[in-house]
PyMOL CGO cylinders between C-alpha atoms (Angstrom):
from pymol import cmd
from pymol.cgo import CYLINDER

trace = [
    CYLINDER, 60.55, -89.24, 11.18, 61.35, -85.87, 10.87, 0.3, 1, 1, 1, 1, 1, 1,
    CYLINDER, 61.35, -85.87, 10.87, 60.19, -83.12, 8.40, 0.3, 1, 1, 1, 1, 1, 1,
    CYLINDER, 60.19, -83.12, 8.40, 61.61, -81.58, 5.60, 0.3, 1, 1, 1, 1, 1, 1,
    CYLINDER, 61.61, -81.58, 5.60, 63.31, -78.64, 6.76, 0.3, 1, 1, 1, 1, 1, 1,
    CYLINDER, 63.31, -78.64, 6.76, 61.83, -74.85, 5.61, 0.3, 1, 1, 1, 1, 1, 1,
    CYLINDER, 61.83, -74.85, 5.61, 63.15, -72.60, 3.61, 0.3, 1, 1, 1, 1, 1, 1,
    CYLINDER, 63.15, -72.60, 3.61, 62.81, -69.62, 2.77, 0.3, 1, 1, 1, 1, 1, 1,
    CYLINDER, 62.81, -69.62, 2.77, 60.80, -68.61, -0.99, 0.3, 1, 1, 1, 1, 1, 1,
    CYLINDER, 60.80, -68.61, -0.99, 62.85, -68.31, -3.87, 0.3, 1, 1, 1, 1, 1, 1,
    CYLINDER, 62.85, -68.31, -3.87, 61.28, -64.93, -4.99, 0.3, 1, 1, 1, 1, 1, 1,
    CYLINDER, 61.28, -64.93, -4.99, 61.19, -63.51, -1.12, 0.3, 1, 1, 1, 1, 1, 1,
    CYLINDER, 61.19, -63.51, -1.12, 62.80, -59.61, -1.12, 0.3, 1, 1, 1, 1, 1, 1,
    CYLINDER, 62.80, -59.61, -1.12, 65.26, -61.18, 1.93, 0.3, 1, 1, 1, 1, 1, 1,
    CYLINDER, 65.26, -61.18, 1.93, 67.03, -63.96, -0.50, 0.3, 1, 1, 1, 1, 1, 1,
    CYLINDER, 67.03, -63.96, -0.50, 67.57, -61.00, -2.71, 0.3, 1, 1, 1, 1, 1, 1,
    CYLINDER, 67.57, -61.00, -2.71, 68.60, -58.53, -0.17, 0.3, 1, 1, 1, 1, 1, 1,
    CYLINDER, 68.60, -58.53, -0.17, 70.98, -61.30, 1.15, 0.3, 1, 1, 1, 1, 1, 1,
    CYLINDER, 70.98, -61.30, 1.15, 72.84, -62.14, -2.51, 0.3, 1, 1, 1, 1, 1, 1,
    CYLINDER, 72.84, -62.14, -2.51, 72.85, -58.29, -2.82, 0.3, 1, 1, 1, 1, 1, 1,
    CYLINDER, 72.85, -58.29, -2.82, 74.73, -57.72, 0.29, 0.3, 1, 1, 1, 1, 1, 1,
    CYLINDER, 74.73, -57.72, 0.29, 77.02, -60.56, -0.29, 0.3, 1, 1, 1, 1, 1, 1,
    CYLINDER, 77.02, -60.56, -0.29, 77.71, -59.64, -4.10, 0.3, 1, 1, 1, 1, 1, 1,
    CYLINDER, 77.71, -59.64, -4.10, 78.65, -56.34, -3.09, 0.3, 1, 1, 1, 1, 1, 1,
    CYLINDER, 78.65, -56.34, -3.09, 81.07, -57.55, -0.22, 0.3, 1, 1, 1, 1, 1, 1,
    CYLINDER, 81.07, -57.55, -0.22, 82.78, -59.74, -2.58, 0.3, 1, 1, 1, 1, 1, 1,
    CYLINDER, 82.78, -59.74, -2.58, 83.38, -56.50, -4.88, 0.3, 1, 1, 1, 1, 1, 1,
    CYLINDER, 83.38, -56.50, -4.88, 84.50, -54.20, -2.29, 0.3, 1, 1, 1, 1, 1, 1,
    CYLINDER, 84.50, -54.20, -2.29, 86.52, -56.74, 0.09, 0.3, 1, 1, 1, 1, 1, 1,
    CYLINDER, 86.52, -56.74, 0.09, 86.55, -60.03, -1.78, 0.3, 1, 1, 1, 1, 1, 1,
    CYLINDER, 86.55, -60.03, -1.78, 84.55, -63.56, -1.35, 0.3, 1, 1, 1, 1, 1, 1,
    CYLINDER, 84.55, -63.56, -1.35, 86.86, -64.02, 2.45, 0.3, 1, 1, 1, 1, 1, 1,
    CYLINDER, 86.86, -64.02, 2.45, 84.63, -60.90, 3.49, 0.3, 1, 1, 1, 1, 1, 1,
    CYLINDER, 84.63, -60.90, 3.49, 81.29, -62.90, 2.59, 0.3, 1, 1, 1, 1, 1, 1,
    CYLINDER, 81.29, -62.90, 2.59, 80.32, -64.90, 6.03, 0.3, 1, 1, 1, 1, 1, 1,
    CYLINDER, 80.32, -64.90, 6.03, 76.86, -65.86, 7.17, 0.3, 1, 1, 1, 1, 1, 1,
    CYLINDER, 76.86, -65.86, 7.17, 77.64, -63.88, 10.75, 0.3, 1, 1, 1, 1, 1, 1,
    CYLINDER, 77.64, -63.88, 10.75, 78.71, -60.79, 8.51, 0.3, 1, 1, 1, 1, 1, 1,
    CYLINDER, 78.71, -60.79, 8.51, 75.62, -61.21, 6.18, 0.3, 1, 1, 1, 1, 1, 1,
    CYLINDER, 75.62, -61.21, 6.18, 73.07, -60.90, 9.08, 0.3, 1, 1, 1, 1, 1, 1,
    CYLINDER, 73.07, -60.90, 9.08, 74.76, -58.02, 10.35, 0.3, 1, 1, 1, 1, 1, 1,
    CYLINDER, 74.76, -58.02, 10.35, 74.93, -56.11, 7.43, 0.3, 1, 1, 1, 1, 1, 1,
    CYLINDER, 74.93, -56.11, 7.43, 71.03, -57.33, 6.82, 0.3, 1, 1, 1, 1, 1, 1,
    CYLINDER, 71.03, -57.33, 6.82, 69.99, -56.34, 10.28, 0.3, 1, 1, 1, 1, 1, 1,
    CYLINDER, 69.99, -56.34, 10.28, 69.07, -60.14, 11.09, 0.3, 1, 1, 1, 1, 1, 1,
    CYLINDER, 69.07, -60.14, 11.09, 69.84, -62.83, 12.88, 0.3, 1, 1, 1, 1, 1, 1,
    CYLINDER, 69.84, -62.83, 12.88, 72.40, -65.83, 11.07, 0.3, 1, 1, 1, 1, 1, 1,
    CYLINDER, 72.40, -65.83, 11.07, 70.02, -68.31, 11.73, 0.3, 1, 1, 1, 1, 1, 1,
    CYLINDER, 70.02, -68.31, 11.73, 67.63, -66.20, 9.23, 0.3, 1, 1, 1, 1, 1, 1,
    CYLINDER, 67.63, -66.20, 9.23, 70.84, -66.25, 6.97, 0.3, 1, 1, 1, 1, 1, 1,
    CYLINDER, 70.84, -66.25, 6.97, 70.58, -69.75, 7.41, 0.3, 1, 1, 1, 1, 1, 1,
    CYLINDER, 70.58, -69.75, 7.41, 66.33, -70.08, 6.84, 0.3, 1, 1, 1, 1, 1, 1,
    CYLINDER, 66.33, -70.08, 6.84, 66.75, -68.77, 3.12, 0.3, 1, 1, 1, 1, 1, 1,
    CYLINDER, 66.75, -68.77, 3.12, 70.37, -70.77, 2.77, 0.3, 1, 1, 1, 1, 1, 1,
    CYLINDER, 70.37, -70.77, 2.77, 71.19, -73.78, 4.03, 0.3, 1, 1, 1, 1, 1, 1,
    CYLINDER, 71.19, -73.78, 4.03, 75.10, -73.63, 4.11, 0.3, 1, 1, 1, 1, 1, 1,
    CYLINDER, 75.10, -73.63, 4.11, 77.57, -69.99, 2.88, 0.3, 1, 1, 1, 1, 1, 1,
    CYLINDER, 77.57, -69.99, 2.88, 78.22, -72.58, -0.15, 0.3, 1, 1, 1, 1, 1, 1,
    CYLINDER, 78.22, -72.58, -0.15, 74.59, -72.91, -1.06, 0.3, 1, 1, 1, 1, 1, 1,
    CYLINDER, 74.59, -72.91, -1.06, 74.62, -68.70, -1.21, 0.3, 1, 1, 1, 1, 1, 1,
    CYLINDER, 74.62, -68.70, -1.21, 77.36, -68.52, -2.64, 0.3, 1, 1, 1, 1, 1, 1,
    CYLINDER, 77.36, -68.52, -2.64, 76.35, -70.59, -5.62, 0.3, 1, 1, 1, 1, 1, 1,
    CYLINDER, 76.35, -70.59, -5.62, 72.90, -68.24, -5.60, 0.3, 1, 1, 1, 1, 1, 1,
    CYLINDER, 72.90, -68.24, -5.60, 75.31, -65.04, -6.01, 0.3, 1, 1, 1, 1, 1, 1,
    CYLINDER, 75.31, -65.04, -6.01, 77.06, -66.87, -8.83, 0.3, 1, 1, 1, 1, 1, 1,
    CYLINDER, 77.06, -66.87, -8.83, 73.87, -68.30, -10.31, 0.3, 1, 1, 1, 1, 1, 1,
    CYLINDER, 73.87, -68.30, -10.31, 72.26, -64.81, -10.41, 0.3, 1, 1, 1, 1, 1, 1,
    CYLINDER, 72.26, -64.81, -10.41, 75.40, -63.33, -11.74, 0.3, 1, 1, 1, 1, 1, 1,
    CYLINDER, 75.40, -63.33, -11.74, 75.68, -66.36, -14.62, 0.3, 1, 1, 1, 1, 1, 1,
    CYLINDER, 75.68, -66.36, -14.62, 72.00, -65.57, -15.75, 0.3, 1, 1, 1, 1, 1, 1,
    CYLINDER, 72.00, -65.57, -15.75, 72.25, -61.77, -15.96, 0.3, 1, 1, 1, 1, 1, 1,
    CYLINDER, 72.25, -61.77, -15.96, 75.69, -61.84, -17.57, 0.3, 1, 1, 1, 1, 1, 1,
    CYLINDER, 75.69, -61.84, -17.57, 73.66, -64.96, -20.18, 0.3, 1, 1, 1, 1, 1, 1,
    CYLINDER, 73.66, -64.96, -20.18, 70.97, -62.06, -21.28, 0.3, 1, 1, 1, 1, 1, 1,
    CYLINDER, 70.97, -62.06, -21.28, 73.80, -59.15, -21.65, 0.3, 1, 1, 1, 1, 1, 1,
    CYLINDER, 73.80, -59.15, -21.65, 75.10, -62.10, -24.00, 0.3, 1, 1, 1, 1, 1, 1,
    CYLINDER, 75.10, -62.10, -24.00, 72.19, -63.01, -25.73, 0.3, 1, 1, 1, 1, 1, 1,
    CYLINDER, 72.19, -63.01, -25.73, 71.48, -59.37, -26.17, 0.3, 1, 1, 1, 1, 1, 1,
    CYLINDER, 71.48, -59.37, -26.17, 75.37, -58.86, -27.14, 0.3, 1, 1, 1, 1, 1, 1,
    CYLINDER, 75.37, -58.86, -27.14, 75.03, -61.77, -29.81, 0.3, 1, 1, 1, 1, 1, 1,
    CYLINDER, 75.03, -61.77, -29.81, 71.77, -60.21, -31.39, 0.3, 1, 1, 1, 1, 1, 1,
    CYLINDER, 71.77, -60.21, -31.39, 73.08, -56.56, -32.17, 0.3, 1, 1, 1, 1, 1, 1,
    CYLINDER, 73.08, -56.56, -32.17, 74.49, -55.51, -35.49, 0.3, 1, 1, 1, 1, 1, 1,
    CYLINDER, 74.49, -55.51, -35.49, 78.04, -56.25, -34.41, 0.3, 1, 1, 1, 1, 1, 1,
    CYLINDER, 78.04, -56.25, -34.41, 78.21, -59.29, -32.19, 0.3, 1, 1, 1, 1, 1, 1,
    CYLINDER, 78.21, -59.29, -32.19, 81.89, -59.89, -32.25, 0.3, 1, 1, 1, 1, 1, 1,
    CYLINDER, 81.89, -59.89, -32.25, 82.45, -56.50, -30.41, 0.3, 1, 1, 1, 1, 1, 1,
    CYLINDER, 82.45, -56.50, -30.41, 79.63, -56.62, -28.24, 0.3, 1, 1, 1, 1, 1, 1,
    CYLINDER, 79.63, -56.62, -28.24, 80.77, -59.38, -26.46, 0.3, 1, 1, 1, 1, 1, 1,
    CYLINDER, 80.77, -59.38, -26.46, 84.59, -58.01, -26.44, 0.3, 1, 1, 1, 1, 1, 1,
    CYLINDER, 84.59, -58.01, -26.44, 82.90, -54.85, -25.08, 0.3, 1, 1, 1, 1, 1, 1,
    CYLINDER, 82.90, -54.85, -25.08, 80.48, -57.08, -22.67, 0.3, 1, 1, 1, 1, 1, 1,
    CYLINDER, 80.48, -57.08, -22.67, 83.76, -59.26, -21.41, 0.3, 1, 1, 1, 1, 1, 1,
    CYLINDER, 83.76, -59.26, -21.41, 86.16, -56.20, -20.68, 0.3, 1, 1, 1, 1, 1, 1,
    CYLINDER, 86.16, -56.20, -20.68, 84.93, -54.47, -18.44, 0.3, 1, 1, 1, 1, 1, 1,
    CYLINDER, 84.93, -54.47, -18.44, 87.60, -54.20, -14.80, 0.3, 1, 1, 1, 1, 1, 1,
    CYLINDER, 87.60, -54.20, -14.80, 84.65, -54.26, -12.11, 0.3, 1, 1, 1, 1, 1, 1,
    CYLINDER, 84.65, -54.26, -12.11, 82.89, -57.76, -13.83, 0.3, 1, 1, 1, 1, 1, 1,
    CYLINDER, 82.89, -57.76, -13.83, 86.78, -58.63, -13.61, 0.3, 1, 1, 1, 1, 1, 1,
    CYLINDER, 86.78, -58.63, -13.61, 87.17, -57.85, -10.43, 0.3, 1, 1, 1, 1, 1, 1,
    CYLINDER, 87.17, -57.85, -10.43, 83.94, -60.08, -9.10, 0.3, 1, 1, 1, 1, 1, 1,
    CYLINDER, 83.94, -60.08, -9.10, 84.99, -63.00, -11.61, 0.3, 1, 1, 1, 1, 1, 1,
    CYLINDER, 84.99, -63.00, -11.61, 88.55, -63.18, -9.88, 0.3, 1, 1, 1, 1, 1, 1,
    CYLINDER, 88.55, -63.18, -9.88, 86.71, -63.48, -6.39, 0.3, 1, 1, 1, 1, 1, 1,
    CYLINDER, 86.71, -63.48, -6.39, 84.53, -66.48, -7.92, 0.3, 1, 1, 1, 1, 1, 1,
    CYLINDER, 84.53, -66.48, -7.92, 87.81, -68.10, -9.62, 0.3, 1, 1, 1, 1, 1, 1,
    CYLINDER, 87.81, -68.10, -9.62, 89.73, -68.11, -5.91, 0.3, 1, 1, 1, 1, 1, 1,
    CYLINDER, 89.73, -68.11, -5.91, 86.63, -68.99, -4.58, 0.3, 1, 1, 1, 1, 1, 1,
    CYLINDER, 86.63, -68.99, -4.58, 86.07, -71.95, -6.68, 0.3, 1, 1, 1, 1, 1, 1,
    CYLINDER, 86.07, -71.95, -6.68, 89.70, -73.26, -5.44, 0.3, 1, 1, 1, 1, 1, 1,
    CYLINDER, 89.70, -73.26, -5.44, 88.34, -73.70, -2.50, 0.3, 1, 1, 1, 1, 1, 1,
    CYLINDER, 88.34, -73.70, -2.50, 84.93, -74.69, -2.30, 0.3, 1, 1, 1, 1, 1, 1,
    CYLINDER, 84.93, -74.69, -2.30, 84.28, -77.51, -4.53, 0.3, 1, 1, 1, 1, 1, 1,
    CYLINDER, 84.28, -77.51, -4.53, 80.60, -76.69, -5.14, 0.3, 1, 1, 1, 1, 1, 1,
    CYLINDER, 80.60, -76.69, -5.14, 81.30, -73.18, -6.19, 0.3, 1, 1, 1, 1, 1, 1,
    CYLINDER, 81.30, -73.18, -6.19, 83.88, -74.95, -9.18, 0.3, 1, 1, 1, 1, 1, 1,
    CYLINDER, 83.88, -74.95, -9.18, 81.18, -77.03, -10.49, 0.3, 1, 1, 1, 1, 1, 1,
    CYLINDER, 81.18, -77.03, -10.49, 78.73, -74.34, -10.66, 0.3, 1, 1, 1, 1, 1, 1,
    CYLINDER, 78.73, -74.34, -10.66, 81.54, -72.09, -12.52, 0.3, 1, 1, 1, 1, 1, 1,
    CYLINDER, 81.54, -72.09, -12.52, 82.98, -74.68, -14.51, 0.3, 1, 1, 1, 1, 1, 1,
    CYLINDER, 82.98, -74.68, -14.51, 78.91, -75.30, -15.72, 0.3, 1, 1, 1, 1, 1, 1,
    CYLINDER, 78.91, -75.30, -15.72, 78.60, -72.19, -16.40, 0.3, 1, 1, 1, 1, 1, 1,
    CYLINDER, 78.60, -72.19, -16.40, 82.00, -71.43, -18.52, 0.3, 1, 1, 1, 1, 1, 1,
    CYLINDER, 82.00, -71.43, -18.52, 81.02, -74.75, -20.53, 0.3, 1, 1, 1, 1, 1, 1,
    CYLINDER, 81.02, -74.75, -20.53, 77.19, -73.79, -21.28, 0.3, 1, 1, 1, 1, 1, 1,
    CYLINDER, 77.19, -73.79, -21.28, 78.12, -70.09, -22.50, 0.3, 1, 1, 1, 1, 1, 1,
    CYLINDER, 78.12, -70.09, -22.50, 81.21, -70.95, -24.39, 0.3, 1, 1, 1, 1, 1, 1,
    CYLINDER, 81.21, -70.95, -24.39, 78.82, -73.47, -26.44, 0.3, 1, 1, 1, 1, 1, 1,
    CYLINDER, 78.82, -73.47, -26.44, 76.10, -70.95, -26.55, 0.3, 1, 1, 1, 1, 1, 1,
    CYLINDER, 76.10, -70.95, -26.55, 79.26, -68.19, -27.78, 0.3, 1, 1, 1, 1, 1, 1,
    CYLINDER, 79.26, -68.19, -27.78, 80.35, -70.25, -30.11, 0.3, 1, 1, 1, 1, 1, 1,
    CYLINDER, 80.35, -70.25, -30.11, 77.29, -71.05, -32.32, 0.3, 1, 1, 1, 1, 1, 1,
    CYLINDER, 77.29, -71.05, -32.32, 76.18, -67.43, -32.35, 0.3, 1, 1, 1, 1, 1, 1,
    CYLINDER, 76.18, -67.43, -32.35, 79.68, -66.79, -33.76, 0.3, 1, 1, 1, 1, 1, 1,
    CYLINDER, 79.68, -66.79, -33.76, 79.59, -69.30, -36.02, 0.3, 1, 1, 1, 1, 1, 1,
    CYLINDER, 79.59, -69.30, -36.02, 76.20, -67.78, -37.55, 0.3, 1, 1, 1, 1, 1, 1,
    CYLINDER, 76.20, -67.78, -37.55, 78.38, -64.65, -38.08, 0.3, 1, 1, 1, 1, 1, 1,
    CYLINDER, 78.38, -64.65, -38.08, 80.50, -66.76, -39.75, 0.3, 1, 1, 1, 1, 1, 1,
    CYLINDER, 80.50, -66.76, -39.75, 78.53, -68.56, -41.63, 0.3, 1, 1, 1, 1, 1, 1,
    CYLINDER, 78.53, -68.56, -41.63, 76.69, -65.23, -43.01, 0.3, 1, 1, 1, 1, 1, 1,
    CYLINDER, 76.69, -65.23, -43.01, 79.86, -63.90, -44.09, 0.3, 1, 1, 1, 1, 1, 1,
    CYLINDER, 79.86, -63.90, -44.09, 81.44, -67.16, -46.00, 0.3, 1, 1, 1, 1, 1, 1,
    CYLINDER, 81.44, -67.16, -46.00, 83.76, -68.01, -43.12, 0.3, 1, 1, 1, 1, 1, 1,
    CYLINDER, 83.76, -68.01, -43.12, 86.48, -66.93, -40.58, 0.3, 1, 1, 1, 1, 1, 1,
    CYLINDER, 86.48, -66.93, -40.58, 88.84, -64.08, -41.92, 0.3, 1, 1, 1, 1, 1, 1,
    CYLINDER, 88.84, -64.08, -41.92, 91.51, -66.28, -40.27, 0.3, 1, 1, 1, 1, 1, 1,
    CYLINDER, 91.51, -66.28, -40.27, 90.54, -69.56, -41.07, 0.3, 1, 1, 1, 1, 1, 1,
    CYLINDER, 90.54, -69.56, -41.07, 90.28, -69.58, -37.29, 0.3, 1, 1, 1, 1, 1, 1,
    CYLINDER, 90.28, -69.58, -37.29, 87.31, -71.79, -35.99, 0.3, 1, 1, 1, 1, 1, 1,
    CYLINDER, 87.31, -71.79, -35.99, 84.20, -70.19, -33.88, 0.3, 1, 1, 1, 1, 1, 1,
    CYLINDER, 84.20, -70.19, -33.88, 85.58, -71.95, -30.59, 0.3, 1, 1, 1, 1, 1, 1,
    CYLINDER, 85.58, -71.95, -30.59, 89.45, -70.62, -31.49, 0.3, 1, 1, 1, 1, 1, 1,
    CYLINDER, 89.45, -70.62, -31.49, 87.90, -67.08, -31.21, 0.3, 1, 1, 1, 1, 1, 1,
    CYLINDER, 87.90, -67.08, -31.21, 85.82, -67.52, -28.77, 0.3, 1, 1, 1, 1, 1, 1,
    CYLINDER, 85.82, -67.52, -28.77, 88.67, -68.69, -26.75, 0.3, 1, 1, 1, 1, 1, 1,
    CYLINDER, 88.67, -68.69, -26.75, 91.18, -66.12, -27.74, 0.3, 1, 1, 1, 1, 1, 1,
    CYLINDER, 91.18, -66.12, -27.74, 88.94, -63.26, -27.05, 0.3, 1, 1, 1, 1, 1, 1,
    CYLINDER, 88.94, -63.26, -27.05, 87.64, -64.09, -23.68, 0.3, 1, 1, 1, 1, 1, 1,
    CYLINDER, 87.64, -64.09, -23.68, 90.89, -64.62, -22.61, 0.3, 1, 1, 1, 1, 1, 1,
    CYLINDER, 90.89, -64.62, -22.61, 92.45, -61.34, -24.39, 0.3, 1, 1, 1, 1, 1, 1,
    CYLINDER, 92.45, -61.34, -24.39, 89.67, -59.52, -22.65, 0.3, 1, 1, 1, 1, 1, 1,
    CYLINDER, 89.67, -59.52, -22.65, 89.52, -61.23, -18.98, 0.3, 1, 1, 1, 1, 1, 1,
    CYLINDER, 89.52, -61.23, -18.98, 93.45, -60.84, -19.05, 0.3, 1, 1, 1, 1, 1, 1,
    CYLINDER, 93.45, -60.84, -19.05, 93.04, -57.11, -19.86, 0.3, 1, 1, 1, 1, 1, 1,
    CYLINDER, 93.04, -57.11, -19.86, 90.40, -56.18, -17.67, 0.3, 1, 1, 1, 1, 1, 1,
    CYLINDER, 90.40, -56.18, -17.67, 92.06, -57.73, -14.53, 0.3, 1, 1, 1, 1, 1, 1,
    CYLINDER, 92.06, -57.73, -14.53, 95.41, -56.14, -14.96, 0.3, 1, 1, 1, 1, 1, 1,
    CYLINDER, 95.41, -56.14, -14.96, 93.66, -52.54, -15.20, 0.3, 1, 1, 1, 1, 1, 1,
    CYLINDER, 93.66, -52.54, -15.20, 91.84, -53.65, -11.99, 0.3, 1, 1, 1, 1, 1, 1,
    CYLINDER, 91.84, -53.65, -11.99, 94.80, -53.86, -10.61, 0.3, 1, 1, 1, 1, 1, 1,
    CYLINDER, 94.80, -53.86, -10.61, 96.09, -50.51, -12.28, 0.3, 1, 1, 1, 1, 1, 1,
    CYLINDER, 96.09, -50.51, -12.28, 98.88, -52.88, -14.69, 0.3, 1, 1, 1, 1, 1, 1,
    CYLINDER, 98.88, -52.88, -14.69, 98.06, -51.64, -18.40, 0.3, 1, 1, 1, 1, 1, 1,
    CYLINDER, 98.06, -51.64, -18.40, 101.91, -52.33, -20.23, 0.3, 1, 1, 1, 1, 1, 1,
    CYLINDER, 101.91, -52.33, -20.23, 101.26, -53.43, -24.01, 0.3, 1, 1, 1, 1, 1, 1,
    CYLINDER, 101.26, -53.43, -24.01, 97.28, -53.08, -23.86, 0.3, 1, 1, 1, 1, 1, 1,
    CYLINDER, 97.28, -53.08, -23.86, 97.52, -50.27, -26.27, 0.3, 1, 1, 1, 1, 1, 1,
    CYLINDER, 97.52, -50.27, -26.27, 99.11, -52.84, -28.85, 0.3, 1, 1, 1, 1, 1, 1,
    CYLINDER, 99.11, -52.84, -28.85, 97.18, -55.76, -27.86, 0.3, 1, 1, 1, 1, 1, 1,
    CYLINDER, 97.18, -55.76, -27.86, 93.96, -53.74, -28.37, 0.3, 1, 1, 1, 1, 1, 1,
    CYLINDER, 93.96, -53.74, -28.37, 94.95, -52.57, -31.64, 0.3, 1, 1, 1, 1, 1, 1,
    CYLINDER, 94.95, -52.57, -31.64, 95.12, -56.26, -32.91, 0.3, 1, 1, 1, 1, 1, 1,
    CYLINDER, 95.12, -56.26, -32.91, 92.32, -56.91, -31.18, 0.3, 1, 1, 1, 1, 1, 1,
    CYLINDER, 92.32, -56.91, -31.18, 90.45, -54.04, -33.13, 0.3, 1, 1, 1, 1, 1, 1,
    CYLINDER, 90.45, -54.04, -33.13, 91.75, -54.98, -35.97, 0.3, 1, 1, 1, 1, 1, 1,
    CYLINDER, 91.75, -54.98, -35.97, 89.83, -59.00, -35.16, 0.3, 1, 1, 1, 1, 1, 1,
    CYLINDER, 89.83, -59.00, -35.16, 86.92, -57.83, -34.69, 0.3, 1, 1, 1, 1, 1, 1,
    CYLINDER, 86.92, -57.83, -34.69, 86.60, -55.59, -37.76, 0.3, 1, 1, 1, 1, 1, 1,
    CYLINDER, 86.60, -55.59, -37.76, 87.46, -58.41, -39.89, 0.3, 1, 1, 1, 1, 1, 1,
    CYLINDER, 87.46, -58.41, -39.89, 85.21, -60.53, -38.01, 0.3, 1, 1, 1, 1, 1, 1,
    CYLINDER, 85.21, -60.53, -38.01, 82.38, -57.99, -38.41, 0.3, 1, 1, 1, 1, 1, 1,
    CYLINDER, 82.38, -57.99, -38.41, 79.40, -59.72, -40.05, 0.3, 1, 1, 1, 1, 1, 1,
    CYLINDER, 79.40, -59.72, -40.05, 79.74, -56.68, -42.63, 0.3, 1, 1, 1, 1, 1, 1,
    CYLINDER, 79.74, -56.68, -42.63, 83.45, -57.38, -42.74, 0.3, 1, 1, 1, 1, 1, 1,
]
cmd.load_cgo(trace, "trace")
């Protein structure tokens, strides 16, 4: 019988170092860049290191995505507890380099099954956790200015703002002035203070 293979500690400065190193390949060259050889070269260590703190490239990749998902929860959590929630999180979701790593993870995901299921996990647990703290603004105010539900908005504005920020990523910014205007004009009359 053989024994449970070691791995490396989930707190060890190395794990981090690695999903540093691979979160900032997939920035500058994109997730194809992100390769256990490449890794250990770029760490100054051997792959089979890479491969004492992470199994398989899917079970790093996943750690990348997992640290990502939990500091972009907090910035949400914080975003959802300020004075003006609804454009916190417009603010939080438009910015082009969070655009930029989120397109990696969505081509990614079309590829490597375990990286979709990690995503898709993700999109569904913050969307419900969006969606109430909207609905609070909601409720505090006496309802939608649009008779639009908390999901409808939630919906429509991470999409307005993940749309936006990749096309100025990619230098395309036709009709954002107008789109933004509306958009303004959404979240002031979605403003808790209205």
């Amino acid at each position: 019988m053989t024994s449970p293979r070691r791995m490396g500690t989930e707190q060890s400065e190395m794990r981090h170092r690695l999903l540093d190193i691979a979160e900032r390949l997939m920035a500058e060259e994109g997730y194809a860049a992100v390769g256990v050889r490449r890794l250990a070269r770029e760490a100054d260590v051997t792959p089979a290191l890479v491969h004492y703190y992470y199994r398989t490239l899917d079970d790093l990749l996943v750690a990348v995505f997992r640290r990502r998902a939990e500091n972009d929860f907090a910035r949400q959590t914080e975003a959802l507890n300020s004075k003006d929630p609804v454009r916190a999180l417009w603010e939080l979701w438009s910015r082009p380099a969070e655009a930029a790593v989120t397109v990696e993870f969505l081509a990614l995901a079309n590829h490597r099954e375990a990286v979709r299921v990690e995503l898709a996990a993700y999109a569904e647990r913050h969307r419900a956790f969006q969606v109430t703290a909207l609905e609070k603004v909601y409720a505090a105010r006496g309802g939608s200015p649009y008779d639009m539900s908390a999901t409808d908005a939630v919906v429509l504005l991470t999409a307005v703002s993940r749309s936006l920020a990749q096309e100025q990523a990619m230098g395309v910014s036709a009709g954002h002035g107008d789109i933004l205007a509306v958009v303004e004009r959404f979240i002031r009359e979605n403003t808790a203070g209205g």
